[in-house]
TORKOL-4160 file (C-alpha; in steps of 0.2 Angstrom, whole numbers, padded with zeros to 4 digits, m for minus):
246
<pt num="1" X="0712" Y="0158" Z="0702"/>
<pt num="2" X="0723" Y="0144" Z="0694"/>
<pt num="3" X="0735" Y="0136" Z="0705"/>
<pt num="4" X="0752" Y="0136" Z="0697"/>
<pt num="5" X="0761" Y="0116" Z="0700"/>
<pt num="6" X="0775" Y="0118" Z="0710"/>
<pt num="7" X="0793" Y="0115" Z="0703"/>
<pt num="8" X="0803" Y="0102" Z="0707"/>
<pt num="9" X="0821" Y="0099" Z="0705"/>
<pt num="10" X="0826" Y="0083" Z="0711"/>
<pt num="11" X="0837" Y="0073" Z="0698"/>
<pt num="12" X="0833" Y="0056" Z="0706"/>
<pt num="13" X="0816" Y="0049" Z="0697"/>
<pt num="14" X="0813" Y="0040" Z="0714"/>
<pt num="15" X="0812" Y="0055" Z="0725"/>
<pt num="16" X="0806" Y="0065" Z="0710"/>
<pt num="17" X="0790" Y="0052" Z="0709"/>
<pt num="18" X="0788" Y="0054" Z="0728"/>
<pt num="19" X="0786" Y="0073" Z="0729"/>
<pt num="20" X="0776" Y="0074" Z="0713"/>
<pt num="21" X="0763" Y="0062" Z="0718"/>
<pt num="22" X="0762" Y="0071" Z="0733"/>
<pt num="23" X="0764" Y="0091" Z="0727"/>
<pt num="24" X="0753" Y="0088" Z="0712"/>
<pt num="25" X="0738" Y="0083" Z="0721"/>
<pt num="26" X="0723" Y="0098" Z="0719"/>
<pt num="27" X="0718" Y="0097" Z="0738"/>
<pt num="28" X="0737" Y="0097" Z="0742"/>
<pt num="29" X="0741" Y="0112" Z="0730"/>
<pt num="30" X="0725" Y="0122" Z="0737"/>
<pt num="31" X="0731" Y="0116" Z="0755"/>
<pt num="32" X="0748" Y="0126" Z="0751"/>
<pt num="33" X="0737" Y="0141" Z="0743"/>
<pt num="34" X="0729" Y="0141" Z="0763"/>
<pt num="35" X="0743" Y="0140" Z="0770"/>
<pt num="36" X="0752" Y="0157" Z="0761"/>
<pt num="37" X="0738" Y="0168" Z="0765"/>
<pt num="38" X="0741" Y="0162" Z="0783"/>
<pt num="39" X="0758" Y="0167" Z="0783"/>
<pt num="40" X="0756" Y="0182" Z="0775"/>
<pt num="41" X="0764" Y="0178" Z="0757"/>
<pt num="42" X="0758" Y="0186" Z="0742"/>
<pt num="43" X="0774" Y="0185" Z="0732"/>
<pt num="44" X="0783" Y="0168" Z="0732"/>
<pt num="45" X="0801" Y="0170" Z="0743"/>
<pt num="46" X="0816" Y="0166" Z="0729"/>
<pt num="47" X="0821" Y="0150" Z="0733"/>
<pt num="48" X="0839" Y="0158" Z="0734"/>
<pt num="49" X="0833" Y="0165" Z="0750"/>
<pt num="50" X="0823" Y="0155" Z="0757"/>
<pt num="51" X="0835" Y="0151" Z="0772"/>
<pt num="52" X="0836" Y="0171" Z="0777"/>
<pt num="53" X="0815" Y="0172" Z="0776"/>
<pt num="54" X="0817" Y="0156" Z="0787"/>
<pt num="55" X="0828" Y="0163" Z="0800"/>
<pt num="56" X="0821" Y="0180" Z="0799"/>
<pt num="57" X="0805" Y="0171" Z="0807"/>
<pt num="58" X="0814" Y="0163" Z="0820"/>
<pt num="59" X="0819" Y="0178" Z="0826"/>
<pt num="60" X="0802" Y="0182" Z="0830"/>
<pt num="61" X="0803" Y="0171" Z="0844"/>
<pt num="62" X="0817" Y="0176" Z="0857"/>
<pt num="63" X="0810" Y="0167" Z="0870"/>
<pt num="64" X="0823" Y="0151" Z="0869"/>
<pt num="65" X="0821" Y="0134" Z="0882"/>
<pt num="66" X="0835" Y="0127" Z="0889"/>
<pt num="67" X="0837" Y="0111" Z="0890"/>
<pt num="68" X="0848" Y="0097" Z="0894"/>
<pt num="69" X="0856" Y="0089" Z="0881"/>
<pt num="70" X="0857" Y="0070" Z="0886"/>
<pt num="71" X="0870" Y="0065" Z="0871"/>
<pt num="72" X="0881" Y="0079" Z="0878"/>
<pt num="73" X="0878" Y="0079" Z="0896"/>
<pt num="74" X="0876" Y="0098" Z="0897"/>
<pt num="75" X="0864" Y="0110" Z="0890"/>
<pt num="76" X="0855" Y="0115" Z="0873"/>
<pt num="77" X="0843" Y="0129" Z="0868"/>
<pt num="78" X="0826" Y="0124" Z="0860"/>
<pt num="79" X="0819" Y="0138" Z="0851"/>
<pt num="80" X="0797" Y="0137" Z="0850"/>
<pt num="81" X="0790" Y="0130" Z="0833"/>
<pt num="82" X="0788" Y="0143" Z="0819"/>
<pt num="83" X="0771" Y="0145" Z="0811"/>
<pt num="84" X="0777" Y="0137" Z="0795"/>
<pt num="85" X="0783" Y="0122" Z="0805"/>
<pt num="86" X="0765" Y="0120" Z="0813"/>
<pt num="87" X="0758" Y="0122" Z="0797"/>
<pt num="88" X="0771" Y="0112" Z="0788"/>
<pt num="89" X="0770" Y="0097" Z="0801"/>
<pt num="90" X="0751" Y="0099" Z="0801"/>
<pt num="91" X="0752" Y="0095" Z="0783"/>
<pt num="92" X="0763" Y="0079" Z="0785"/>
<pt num="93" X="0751" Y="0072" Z="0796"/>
<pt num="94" X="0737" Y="0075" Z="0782"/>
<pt num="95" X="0745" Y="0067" Z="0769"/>
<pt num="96" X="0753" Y="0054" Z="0779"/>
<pt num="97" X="0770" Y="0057" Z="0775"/>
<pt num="98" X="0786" Y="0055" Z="0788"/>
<pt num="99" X="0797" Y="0070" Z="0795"/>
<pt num="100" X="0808" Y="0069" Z="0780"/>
<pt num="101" X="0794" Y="0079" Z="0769"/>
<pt num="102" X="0795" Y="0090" Z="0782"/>
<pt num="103" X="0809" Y="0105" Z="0773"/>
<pt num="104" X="0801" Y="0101" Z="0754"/>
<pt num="105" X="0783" Y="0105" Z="0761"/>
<pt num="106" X="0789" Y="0120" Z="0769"/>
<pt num="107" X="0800" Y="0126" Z="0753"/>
<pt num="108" X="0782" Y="0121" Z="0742"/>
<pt num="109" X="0772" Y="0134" Z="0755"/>
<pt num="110" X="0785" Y="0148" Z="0754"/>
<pt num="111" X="0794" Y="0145" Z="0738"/>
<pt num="112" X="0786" Y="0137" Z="0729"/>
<pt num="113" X="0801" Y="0124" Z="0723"/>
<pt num="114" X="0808" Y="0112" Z="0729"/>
<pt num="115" X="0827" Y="0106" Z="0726"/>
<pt num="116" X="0840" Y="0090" Z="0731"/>
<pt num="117" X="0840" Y="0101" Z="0746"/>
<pt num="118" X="0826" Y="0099" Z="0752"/>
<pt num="119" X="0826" Y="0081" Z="0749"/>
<pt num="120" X="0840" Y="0073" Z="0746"/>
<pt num="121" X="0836" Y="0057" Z="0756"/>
<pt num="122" X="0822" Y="0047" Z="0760"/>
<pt num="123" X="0833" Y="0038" Z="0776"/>
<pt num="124" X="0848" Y="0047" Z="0789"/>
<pt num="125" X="0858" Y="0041" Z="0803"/>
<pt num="126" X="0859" Y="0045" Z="0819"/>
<pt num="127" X="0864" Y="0043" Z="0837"/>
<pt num="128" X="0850" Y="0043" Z="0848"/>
<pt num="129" X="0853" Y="0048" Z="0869"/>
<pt num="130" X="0851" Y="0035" Z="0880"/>
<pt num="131" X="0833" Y="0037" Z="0884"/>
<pt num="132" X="0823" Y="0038" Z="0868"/>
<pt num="133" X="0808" Y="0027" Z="0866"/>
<pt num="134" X="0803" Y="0011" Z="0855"/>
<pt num="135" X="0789" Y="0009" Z="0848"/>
<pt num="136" X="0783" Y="m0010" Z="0845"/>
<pt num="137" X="0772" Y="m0007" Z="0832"/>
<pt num="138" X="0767" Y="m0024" Z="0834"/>
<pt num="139" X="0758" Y="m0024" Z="0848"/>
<pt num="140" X="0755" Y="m0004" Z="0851"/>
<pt num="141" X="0769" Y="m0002" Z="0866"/>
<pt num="142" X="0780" Y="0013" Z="0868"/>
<pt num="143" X="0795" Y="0010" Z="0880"/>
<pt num="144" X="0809" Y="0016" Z="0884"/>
<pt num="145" X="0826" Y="0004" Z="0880"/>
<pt num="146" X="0835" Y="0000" Z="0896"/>
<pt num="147" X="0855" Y="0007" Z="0892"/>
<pt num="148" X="0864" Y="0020" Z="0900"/>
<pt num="149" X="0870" Y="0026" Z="0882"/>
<pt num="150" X="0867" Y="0032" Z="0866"/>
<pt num="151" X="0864" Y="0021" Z="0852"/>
<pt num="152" X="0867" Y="0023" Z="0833"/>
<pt num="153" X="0851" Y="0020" Z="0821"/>
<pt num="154" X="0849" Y="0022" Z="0804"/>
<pt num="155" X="0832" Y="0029" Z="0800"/>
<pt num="156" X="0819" Y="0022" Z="0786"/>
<pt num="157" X="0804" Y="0028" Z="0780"/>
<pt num="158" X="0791" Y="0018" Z="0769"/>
<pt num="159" X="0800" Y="0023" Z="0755"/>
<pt num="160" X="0816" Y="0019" Z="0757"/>
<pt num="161" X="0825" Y="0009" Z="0746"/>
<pt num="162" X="0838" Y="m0007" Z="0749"/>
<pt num="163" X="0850" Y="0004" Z="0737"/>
<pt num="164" X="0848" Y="0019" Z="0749"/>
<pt num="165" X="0851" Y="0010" Z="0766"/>
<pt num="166" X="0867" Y="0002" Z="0760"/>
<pt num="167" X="0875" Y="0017" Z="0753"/>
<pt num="168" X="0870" Y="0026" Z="0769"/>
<pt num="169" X="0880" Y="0011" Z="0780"/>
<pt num="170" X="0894" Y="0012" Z="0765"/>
<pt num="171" X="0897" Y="0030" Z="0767"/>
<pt num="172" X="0890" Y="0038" Z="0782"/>
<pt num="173" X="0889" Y="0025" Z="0795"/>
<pt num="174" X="0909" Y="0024" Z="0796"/>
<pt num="175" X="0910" Y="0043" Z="0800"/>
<pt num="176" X="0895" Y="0042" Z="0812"/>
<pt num="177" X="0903" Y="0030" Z="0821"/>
<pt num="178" X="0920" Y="0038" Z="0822"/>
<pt num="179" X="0909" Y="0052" Z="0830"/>
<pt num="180" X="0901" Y="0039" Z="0841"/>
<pt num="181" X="0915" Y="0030" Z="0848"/>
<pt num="182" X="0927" Y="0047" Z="0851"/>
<pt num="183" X="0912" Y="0055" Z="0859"/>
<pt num="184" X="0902" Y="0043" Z="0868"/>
<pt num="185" X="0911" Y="0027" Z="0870"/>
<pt num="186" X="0929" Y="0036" Z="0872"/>
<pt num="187" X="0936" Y="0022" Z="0863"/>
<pt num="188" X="0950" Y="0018" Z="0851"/>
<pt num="189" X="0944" Y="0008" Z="0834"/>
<pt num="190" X="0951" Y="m0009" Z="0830"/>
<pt num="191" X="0965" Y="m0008" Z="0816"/>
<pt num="192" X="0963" Y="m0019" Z="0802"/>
<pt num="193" X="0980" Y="m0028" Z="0807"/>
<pt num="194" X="0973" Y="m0032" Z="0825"/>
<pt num="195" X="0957" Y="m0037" Z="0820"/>
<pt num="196" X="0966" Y="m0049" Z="0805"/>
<pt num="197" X="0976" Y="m0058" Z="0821"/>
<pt num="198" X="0965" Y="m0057" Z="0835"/>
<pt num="199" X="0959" Y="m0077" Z="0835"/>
<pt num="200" X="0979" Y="m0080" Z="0833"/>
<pt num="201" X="0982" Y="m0068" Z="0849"/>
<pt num="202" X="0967" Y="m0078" Z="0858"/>
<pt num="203" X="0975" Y="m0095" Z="0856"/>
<pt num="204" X="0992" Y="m0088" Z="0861"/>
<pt num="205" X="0987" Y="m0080" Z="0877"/>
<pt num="206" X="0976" Y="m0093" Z="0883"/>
<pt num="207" X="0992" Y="m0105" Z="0879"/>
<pt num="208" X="1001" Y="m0096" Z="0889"/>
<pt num="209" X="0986" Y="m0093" Z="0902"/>
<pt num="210" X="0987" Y="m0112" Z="0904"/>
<pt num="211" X="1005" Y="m0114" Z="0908"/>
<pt num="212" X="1012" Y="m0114" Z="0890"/>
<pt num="213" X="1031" Y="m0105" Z="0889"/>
<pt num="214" X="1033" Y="m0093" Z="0875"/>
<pt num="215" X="1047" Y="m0101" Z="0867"/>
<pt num="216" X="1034" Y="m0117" Z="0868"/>
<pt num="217" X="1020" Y="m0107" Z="0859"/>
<pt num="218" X="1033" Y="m0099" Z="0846"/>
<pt num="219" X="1040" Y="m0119" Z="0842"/>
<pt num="220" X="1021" Y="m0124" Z="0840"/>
<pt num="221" X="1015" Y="m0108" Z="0830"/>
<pt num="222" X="1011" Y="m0109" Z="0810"/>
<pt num="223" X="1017" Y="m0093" Z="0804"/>
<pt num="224" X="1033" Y="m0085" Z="0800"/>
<pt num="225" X="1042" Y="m0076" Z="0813"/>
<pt num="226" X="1059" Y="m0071" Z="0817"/>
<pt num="227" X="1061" Y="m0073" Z="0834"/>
<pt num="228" X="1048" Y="m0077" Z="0851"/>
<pt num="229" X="1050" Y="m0059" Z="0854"/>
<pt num="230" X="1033" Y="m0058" Z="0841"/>
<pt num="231" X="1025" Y="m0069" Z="0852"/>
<pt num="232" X="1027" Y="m0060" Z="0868"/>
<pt num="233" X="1023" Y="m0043" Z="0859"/>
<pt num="234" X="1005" Y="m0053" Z="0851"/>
<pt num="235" X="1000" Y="m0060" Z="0867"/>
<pt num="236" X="1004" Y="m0042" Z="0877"/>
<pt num="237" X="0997" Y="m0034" Z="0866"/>
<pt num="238" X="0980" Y="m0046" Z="0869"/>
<pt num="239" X="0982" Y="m0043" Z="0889"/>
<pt num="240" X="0982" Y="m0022" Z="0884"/>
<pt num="241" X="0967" Y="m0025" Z="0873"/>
<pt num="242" X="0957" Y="m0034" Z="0887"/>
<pt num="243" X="0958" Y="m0018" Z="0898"/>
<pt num="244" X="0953" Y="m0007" Z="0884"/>
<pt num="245" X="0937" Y="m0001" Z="0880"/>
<pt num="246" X="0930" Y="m0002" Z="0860"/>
């Protein structure tokens, strides 16, 4: 029997090259053929529905672990891997291809079509919990970092692209980082007016650290002001920020 090629819909011609160099390979396609009579498909789930066939198998498993959540500090429910993850994962390790092939494998196996939605991105961020592990390639050394918090990481495969890393640190990073710090950190950001006077604000406050009066530090200063009362209100302001945590 003739194996039908798989459908892609992907608009970009990056990631569309990616999966079809991977999808159109014959021992890949008979690999997916393998995989369907293992899961007990003879008709190919519409792509439509491809969520509800994928949630109607994780409700085969009702036996969830808890676990404790590091990034939160509580708990979190880890459900058992699905037969089409084992199988899908299995695949990725075959073919040599990173975690983020992982949903367009599984929509090839079961649909038979993969979509932007299954990948849209060769690269993510993230925040990681305080006792992931690094791997130093380099010299074959896992080790886990020495913090007592999470970190933010963007994550690269071998075929991500300059392009895509800065628009991920363009548009994502900032509201990853929002997350990170109200989360995490419990911190206030830096408004761009603070940030614009804070080597001004330094000076100031060491000036008058030293023994410097304000009415001094306003004479000597080198921009406009009204009154000294902008030089009490910077270098306060200063004092407030050193007791602060970013």
């Amino acid at each position: 029997m003739k194996i039908k090629p798989i459908e892609i819909k992907i608009k970009d011609n990056w990631r569309f090259c990616l999966i079809a160099w991977l999808v159109d390979r014959k021992d890949f396609l008979q690999d997916i053929q393998t995989a369907r009579k293992q899961l007990g498909i003879d008709t190919l789930v519409d792509h439509k529905n491809a969520n509800k066939w994928f949630k109607n198998e994780y409700q085969k498993y009702n036996d969830p672990k808890q676990v404790a959540d590091p990034l939160s500090g509580g708990y979190r429910y880890v459900f058992p891997t699905t037969k089409s993850e084992k199988i899908a994962k299995k695949l990725l390790k075959k073919y040599h291809k990173s975690p983020l092939y992982f949903e367009a494998v599984r929509s090839a196996i079961v649909t038979g079509k993969i979509t932007d939605q299954e990948f849209s991105r060769t690269a993510f961020c993230q925040i990681l919990p305080s006792d992931y592990q690094m791997i130093d390639t380099e010299h074959n050394i896992n080790y886990t970092v020495d913090h007592d918090q999470p970190v933010m990481t963007i994550v690269i495969s071998p075929e991500t692209t300059l392009k895509e890393v800065t628009r991920i640190f363009k548009e994502e990073v900032p509201y990853l980082r929002n997350e990170y710090l109200a989360s995490y950190l419990k911190a206030r950001q830096l408004t761009p007016d603070v940030i614009g006077n804070i080597k001004r604000d330094r000076e100031w406050y060491w000036l008058h650290e030293q023994g410097m009066s304000y009415k001094n530090i306003f004479d000597k200063r080198d921009v406009y002001m009204d009154d000294r009362d902008g030089v009490v209100k910077a270098i306060r302001r200063y004092e407030k920020r050193l007791a602060e945590n970013f």
